[in-house]
C-alpha positions in Angstrom: -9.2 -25.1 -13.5 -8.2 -24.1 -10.2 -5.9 -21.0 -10.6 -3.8 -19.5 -7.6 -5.2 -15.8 -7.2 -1.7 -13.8 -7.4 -0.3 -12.2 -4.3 1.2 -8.7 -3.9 3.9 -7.1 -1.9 3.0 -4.5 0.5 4.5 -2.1 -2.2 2.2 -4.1 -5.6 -0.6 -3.3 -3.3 -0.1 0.4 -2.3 0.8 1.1 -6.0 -2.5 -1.2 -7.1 -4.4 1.1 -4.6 -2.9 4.6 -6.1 -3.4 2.8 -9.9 -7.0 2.8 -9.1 -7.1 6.1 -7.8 -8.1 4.7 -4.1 -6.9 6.3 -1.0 -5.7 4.2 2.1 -8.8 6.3 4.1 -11.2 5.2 1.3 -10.2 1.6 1.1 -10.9 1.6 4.4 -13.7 3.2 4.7 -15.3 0.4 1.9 -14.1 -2.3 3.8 -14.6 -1.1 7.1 -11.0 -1.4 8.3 -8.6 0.5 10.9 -6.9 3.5 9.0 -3.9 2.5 11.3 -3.8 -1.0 10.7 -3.5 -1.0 6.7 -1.0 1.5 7.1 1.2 -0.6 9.4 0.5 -3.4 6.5 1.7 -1.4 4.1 4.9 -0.1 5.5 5.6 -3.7 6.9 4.8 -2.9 10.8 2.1 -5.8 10.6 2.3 -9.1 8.7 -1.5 -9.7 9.3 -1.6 -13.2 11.1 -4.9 -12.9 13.0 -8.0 -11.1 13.3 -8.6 -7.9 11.2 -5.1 -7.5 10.4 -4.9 -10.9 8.6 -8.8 -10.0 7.2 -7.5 -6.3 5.8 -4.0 -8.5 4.6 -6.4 -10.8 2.3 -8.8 -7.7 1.0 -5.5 -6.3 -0.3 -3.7 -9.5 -1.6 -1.1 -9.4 0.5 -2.0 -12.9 2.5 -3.8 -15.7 0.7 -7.1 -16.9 2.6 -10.9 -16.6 2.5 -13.2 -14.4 4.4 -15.9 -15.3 6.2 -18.6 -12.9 7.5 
């Protein structure tokens, strides 16, 4: 069965983020991702269309999409 994964508001995923006990910095840090640019996801500045926006708005369920390497 092929189940949609669930996406998250910019505020579900900063709250799924503190749940875990994972800072923005660190996150970043894992995924190797612009401090500024998940921040601006995050308050809404970016809606992560393209490039490493849209690749950072899919590692925090924001956006719906696979990654390739």
């Amino acid at each position: 069965m092929n189940t949609m994964p669930v996406l998250l508001t910019a505020e579900q995923a900063r709250a799924d983020l503190d749940r875990n006990g994972i800072t923005i910095a660190q996150f970043c840090r894992q995924h190797d991702l612009n401090k500024n640019l998940v921040s601006d996801l995050l308050n809404g500045r970016k809606k992560g269309v393209r490039g490493e926006a849209r690749r950072a708005a899919v590692l925090l369920r924001i956006k719906d999409g696979v990654i390739s390497n």
